[in-house]
N, C-alpha and C positions, 0 to 999 in steps of 0.2 A: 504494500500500500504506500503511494507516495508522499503524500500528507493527510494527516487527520485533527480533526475536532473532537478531544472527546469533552463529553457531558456526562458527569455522576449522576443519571436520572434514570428511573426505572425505565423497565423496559417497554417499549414501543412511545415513547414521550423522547426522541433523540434531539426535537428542536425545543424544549422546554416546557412548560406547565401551560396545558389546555387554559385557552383564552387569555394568554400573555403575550400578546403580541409584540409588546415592546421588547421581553425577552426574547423571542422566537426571531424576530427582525435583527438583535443582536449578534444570537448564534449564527443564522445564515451570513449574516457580516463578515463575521469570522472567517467560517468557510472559504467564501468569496476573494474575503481578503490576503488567506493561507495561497488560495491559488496561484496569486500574483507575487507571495512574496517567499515563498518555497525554496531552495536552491539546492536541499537535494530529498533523495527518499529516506522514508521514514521522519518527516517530519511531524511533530505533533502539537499541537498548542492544547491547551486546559481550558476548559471555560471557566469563567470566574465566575458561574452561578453557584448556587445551591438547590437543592430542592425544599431546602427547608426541616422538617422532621427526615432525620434517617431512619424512620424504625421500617421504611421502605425494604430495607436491606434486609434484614430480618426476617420478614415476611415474605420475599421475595420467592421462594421455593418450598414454603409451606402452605396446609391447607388453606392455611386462611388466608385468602385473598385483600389485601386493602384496597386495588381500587376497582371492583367489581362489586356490586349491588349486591343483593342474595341470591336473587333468580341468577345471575348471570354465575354465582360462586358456585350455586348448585349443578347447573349445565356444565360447567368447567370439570366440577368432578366427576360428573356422568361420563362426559366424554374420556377424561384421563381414567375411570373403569375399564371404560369399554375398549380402550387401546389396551391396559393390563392383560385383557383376558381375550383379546386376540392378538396380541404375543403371546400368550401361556396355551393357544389352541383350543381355547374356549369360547367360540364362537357363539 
């Protein structure tokens, strides 16, 4: 990878926290800006956000979902059975 942006934010939030446009408008900045100012690979810059509460991290690989609602935590775990038990050929 040539250059990267990374952002400490869960995952699929890579340009920032839903309806923050002024941060979202920063990190593509960034980006943008990496492109142009890059000279060789492997470059990486950090973003200087936060997300705020880390207990993200925490949560991140366990049942308990933070940012899905209830229906959607439930269907999440329906579906991660249902991948369990057709790997295990329990169709």
């Amino acid at each position: 990878m040539p250059r990267f942006v990374f952002c400490d934010f869960p995952l699929g939030a890579p340009c920032g926290k839903p309806y923050d446009v002024v941060m979202q408008r920063q990190i593509v900045g960034l980006g943008l800006d990496l492109l142009v100012t890059a000279t060789r690979p492997g470059t990486t810059v950090v973003a200087p956000f936060t997300w705020g509460d880390d207990t993200w991290k925490e949560k991140c690989f366990t049942k308990e979902r933070p940012f899905l609602d209830e229906a959607a935590t439930a269907k999440w775990l329906e579906r991660k059975q249902a991948y369990k038990d057709l790997k295990a050929g329990r169709t």
